[in-house]
KETOR-617853 format. One record per atom (N, C-alpha, C, O, CB): residue in one letter; x, y negated, z negated. Coordinates in steps of 0.1 Angstrom, whole numbers, plus 5000, padded with zeros to 4 digits. Glycine has a CB too. Layout:
<rs>
aXYZ...
</rs>
This chain:
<rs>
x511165317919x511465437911x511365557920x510365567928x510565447898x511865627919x512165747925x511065867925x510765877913x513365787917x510265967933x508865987930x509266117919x508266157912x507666027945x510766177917x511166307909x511466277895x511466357886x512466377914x511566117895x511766087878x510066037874x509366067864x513165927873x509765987884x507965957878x507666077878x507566087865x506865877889x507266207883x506966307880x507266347867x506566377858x507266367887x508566347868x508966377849x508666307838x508466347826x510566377846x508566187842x507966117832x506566127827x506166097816x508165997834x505666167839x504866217835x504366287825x503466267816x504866237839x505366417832x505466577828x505566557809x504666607802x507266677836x506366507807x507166507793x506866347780x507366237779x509166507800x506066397775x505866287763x507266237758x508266297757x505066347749x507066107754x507866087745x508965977758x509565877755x508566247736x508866027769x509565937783x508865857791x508865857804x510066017793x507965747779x507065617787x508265517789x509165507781x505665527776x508165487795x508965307798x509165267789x510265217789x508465187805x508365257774x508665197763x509465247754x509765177744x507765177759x509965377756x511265457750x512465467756x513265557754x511065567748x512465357766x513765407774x514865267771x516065247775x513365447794x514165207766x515265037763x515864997770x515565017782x516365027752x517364897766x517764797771x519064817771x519464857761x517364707765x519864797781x521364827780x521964717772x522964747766x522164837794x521464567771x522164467764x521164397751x520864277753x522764357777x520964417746x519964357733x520564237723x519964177715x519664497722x521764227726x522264137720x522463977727x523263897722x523464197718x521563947738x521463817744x522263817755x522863707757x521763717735x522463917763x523163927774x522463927783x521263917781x523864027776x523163927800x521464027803x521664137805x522664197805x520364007816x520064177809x519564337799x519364337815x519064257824x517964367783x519764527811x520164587820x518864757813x519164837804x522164587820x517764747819x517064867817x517664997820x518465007829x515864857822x517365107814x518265217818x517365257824x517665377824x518965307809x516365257829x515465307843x516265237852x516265317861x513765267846x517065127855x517765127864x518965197863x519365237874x517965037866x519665227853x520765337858x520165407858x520265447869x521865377853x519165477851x518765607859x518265627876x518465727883x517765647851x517665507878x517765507894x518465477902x517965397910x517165477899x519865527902x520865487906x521665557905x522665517910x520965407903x521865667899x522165817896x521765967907x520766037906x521265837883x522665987914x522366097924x522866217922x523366257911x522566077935x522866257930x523166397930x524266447941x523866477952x521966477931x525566457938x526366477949x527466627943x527966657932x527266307954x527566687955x527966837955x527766917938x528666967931x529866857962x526866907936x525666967923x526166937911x526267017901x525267137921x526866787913x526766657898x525966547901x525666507912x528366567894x525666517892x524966377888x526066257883x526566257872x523866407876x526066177894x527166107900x526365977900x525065977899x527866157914x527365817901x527065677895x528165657908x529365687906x527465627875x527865587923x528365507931x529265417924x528665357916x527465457937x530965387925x531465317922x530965147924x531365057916x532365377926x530265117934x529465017933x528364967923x528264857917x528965037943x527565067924x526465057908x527465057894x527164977885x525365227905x528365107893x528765167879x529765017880x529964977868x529565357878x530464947889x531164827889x529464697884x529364647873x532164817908x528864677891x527664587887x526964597874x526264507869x526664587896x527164767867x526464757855x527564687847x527364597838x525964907849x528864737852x530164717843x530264527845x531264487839x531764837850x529764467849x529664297854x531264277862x531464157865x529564167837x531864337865x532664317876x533064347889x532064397895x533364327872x534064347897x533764367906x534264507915x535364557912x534164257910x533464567923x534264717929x535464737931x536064837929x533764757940x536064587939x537264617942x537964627927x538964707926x537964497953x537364547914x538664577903x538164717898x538864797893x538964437889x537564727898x537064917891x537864957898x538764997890x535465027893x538164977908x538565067918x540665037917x541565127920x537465017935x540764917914x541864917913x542264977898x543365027896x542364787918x541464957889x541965007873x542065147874x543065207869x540764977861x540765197882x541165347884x542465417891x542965517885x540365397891x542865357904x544065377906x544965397897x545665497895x544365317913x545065297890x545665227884x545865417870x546965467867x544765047880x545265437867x544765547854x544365627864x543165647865x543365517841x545365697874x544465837878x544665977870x544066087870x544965877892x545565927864x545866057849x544366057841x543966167840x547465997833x543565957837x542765947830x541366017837x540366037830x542765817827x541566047849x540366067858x540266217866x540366207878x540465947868x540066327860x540366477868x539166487878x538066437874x540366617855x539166547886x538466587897x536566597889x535566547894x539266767902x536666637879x534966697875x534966557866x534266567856x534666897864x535566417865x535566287860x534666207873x533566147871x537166237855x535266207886x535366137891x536066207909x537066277910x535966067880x535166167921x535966217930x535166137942x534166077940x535966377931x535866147954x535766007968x534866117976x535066237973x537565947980x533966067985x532966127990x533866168003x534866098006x531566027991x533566238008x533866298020x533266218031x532266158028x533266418021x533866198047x533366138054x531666158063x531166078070x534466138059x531066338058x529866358058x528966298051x527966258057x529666448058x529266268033x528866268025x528466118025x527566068018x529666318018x529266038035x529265878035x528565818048x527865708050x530965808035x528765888054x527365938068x526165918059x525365828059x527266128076x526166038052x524666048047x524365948044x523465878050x524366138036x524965898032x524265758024x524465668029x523965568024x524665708011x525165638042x524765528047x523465568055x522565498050x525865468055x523265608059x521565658065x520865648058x519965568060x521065778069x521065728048x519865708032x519465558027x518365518024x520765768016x520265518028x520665398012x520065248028x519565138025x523665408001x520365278042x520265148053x521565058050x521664938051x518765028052x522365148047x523964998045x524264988062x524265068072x526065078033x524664858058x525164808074x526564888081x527464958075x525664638073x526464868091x527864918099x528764898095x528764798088x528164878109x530164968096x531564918088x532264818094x533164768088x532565018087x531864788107x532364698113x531664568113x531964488121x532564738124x530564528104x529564418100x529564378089x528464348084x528264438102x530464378084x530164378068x529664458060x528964428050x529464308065x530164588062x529664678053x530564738049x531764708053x528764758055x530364868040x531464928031x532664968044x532265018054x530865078021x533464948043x534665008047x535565128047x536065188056x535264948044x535565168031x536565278026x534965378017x533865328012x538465188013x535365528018x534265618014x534665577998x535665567992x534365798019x533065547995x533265527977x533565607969x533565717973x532165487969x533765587956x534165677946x533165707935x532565607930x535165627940x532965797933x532065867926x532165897910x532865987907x532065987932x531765847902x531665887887x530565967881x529465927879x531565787881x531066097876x530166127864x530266117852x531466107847x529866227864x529466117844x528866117828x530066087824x530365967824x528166257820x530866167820x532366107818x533366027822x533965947815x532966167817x533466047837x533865957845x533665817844x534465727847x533565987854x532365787841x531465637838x532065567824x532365447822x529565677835x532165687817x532765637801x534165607802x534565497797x532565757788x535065697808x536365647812x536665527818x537565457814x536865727819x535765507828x535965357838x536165237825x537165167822x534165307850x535165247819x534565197805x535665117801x535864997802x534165307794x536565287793x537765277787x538865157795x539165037792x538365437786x539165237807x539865117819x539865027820x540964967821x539665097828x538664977822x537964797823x538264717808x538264587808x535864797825x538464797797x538464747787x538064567785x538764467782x539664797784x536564587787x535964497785x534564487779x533864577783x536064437795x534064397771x533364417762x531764427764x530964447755x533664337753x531264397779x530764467788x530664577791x529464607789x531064447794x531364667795x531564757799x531764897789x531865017793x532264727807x531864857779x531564927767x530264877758x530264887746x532664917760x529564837763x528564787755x527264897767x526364977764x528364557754x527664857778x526864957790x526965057791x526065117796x526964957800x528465117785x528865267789x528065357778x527865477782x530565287787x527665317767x526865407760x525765397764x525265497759x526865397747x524765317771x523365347779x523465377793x522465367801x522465227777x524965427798x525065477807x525165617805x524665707812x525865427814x525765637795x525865807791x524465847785x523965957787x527265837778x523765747775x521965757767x521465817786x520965927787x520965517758x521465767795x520765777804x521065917814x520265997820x521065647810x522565927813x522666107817x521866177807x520666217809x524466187816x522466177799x521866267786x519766277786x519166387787x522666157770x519266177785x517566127792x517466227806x516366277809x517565917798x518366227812x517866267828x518266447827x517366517833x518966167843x519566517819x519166617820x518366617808x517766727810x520166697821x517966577798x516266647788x515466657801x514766747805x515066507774x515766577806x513866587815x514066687824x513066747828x513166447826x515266717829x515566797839x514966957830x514267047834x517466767844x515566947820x515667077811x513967117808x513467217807x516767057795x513466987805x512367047795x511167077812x510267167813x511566867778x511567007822x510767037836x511167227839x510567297846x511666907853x511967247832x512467377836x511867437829x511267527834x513667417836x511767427816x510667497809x509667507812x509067617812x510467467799x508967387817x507467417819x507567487834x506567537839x506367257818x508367497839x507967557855x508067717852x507367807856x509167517870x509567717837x509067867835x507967927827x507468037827x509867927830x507567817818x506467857813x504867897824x503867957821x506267737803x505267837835x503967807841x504267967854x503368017861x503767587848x505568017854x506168147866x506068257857x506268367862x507968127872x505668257841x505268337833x504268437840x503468387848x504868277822x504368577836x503368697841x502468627831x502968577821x503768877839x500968637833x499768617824x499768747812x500268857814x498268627835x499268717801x499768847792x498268917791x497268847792x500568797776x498069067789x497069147793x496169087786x496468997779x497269277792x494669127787x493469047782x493269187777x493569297782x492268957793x492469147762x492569257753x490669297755x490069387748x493369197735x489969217764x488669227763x488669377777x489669417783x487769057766x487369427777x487069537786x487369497799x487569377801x485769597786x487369577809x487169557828x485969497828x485069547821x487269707840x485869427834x484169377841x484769457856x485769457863x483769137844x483269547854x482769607870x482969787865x483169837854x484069547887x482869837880x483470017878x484770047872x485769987876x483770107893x484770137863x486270147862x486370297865x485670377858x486870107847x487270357876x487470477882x488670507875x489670447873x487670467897x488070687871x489670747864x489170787851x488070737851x491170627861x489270837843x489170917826x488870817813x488770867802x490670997821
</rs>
């Protein structure tokens, strides 16, 4: 787990492990949404779902997400959905230890889904999977900005000026 969502979970009641459930409850397998939530990043200041993760929550495979999307690029606008840049795929391969492209590893820069984007794929895949996931993939954006929001509160609550103390000065007090 990530050490910025344990912090928050901390921070904020009500976000134990035991309130965060199960993506499949109906005798599938279960898919915890602490794992999509850890699996959720942050790329050029969205919170974005690797077309790889968001194909394995969805139980199929990257190459077919990726062809359905083609497939529906009307369905998919820039702030849905967008391909990492060749810096951007540098990075996470450094980050993440994926292998070389020439060893078996990713080949083409992945595609990126947000919050909506994830629910669209959904729509695409039209499979009963992937709509059964897509709503504890979106429960799980929605979970990550509360925590994000209510962490903002307390940092402003805590960058607050102290408010004057209504008791006397302790010590000299110089002046009239």
């Amino acid at each position: 787990m990530r050490p910025a969502v344990a912090a928050v979970k901390q921070l904020l009641p009500g976000c134990g492990a035991a309130s965060w459930g199960r993506a499949s409850e109906s005798g599938g397998s279960v898919v915890p949404i602490e794992r999509i939530e850890s699996r959720i990043l942050l790329v050029r200041g969205h919170k974005v779902l690797l077309d790889a993760d968001l194909a394995a929550l969805y139980g199929v495979q990257t190459r077919r997400l990726n062809e359905q999307v083609r497939r529906n690029l009307a369905r998919f606008p820039a702030d849905f959905m967008f391909q990492l840049t060749d810096a951007e795929f540098e990075l996470l391969m450094s980050q993440f230890g994926t292998s070389n492209p020439g060893r078996g590893g990713r080949r083409k820069r992945p595609l990126v889904f947000t919050e909506h984007g994830a629910l669209m794929a959904a729509t695409v895949l039209n499979s009963a999977r992937a709509v059964e996931v897509s709503l504890y993939v979106v429960r799980a954006f929605v979970r990550l900005r509360q925590a994000i929001a209510g962490l903002m509160n307390t940092i402003q609550t805590l960058m607050a000026p102290p408010e004057p103390s209504s008791r006397w000065p302790i010590g000299f007090v110089n002046g009239s």
